[in-house]
N, C-alpha and C positions, 0 to 999 in steps of 0.2 A: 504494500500500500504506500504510496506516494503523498510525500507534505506539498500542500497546495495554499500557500500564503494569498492573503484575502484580494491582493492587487492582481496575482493572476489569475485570482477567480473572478474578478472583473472582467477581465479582460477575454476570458473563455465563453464569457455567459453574456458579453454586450453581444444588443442586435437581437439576444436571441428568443423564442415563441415560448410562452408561459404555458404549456398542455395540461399540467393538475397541479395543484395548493390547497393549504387548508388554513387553518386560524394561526399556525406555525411558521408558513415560510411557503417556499416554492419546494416544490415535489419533483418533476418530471419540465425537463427543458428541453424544446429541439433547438440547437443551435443553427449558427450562422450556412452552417456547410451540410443538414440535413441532420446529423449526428445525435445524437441522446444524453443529456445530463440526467441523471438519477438518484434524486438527495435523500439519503435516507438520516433520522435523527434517533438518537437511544430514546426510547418510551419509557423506561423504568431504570431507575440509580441501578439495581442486582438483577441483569441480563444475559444471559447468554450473549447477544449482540455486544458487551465488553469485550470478549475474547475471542468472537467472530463474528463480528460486522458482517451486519446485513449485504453492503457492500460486494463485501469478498466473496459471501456467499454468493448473490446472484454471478458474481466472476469464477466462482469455480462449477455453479451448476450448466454454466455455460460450457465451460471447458467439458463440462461430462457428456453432455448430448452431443459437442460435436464426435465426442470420440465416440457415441452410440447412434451415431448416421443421424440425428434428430434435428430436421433447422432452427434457428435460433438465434437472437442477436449476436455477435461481433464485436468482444468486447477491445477497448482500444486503453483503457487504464482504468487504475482504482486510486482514491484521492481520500486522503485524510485533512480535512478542512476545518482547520482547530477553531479560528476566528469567528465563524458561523457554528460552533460544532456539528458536523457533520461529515458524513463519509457520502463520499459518490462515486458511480462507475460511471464511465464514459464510453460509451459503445455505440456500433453500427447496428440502426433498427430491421429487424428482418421486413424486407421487401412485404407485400402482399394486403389484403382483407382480415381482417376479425371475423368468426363464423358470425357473429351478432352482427356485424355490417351486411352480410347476407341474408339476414335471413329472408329478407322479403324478397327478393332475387326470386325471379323466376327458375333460375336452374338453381338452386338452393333444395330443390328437396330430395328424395329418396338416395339420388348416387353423393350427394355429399353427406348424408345420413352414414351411408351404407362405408364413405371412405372415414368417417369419425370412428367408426363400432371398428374399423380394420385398425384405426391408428392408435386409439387408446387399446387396447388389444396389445398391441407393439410396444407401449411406453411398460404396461405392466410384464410383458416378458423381460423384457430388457431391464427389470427393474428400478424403475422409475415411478416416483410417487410422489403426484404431482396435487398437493393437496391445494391448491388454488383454482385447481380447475372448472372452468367452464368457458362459454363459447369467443366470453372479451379476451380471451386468454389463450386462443389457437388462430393460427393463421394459413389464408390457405395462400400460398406463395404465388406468383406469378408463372413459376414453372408448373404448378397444378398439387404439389405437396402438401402434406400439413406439417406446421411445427408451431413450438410455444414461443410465447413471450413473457414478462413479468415473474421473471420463476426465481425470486429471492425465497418462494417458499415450498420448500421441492428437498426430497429425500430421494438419495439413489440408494439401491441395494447389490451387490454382484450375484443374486441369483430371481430369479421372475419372481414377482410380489407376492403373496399369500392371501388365501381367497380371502380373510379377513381384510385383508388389506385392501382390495378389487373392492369390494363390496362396499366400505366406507367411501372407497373415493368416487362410486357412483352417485354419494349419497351427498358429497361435496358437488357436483355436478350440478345436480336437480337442484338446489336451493335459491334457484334463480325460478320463478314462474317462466318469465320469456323466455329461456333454455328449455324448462319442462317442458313447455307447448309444442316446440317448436321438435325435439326430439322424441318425444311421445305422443303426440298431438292425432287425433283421428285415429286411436287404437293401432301408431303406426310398431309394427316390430321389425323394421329393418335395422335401426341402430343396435338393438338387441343381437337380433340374427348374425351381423357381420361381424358384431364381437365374438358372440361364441364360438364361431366358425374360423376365430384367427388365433384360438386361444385354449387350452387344454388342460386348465384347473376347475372351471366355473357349471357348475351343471344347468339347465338351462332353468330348472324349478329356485334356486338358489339365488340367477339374476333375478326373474320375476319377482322375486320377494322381496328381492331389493331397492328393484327398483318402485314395486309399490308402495312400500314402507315412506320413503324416501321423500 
């Protein structure tokens, strides 16, 4: 992590587009040349985030999916910004859509259903537990891919996830209605179907109840 004194955080951050803030500061900057400022601040004096910044994290979950084929921002530094207290990553944003930008997209439904139920299928082999997820949080690339963004909160594992595991993080999914609708909407089970069919722990009575519970 790199010391980033407050004159060249000036100077990095003039020009540039304010994307999210709250009652704290600025959150998420695109800067001058298209790129991503990413402020994260400690929530609580005794954290976790003392001894692994948030920061870092999103720069090493980064590093992990590329080395697991997974698209995903392009991180270019990590910034320790004592003057503001804050840690930031600096990275290139993955190209593409949000599935939520889509959804009302005419070609939005069943084959990009059916490529969600393949990909998250894939994240959990590959052991990847991605407890953020939902739809503001996959992108479907311009080459036609999916991959994440926002993944400061994200658990990798070196062997496929465990059904317990699968099963909660459906249940992180759904907790959006417009996601709900949208991937179950109209008694649809293709998101269901292509997961189970890409994936060899989950029985298909076990989704169902998950995902109804959910």
């Amino acid at each position: 992590m790199q010391a980033l004194d407050h004159a060249r955080y000036l100077a990095l951050r003039e020009g540039a587009h304010v994307l999210e803030a709250d009652g704290t500061g600025d959150k998420v900057l695109r800067l001058r040349d298209g790129s991503m400022l990413k402020l994260f601040r400690r929530k609580r004096l005794i954290s976790s985030a003392a001894w692994y910044p948030y920061a870092r994290r999103f720069a090493d979950n980064c590093k992990t999916l590329a080395e697991r084929a997974i698209p995903c921002p392009r991180v270019r530094e990590v910034y320790r910004i004592a003057d503001i207290a804050r840690d930031a990553v600096h990275y290139d944003p993955l190209p593409g859509k949000t599935l939520r930008q889509l959804l009302d997209d005419p070609d939005s439904g069943d084959n990009l259903r059916r490529q969600l139920g393949i990909f998250i299928a894939r994240l959990h082999e590959k052991g990847i537990y991605f407890r953020s997820a939902h739809l503001g949080n996959v992108v479907l690339t311009p080459e036609g891919e999916l991959g994440l963004i926002d993944i400061a909160d994200m658990r990798t594992y070196r062997r496929p996830l465990r059904k317990i595991q699968r099963l909660r993080n459906f249940k992180h999914m759904l907790r959006y209605k417009e996601d709900r609708a949208w991937l179950l909407g109209n008694g649809s089970d293709v998101f269901e179907r292509a997961y189970l069919a890409a994936q060899a722990i989950c029985k298909p009575a076990d989704l169902t109840a998950a995902l109804a519970k959910a």
